[in-house]
C-alpha positions, 0 to 999 in steps of 0.5 A, a space after each residue: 886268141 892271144 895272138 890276135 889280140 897282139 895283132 890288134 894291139 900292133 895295128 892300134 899302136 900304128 893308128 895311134 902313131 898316125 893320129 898323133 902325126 894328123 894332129 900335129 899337121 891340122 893347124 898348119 893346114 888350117 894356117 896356110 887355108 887362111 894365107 891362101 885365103 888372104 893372098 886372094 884378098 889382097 889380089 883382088 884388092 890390087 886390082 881395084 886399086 891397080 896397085 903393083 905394090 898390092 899384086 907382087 905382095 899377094 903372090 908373097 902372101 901366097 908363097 907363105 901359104 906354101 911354106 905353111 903347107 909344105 911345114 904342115 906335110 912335113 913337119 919340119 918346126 
């Protein structure tokens, strides 16, 4: 009985631990949904203006959508 409940307590402990790792990546996922998001408005903006200024700045926009979703992955800041 005692050790199941230390297997169970283990098992917890790690769940935890990988919670707190899902919290702390959440917003930069939901960041870079927002830049991805904002680089296809800007695309679709250049469009109709027919603006090449507009479309290099979409695919910038989108680059950081990947830096934010890479950030959120990986954690690094």
């Amino acid at each position: 009985m005692d050790s199941d409940k230390k297997e169970i307590a283990v098992n917890a402990r790690k769940m935890e631990h990988e919670r707190e790792i899902a919290k702390k990546s959440s917003p930069w996922i939901g960041y870079a949904s927002t830049a991805y998001q904002l680089a296809i408005v800007v695309l679709s903006a250049s469009i109709l203006a027919v603006s090449m200024p507009m479309f290099w700045s979409s695919f910038v926009v989108a680059g950081i959508g990947i830096a934010l979703s890479l950030n959120g992955l990986f954690l690094w800041f």
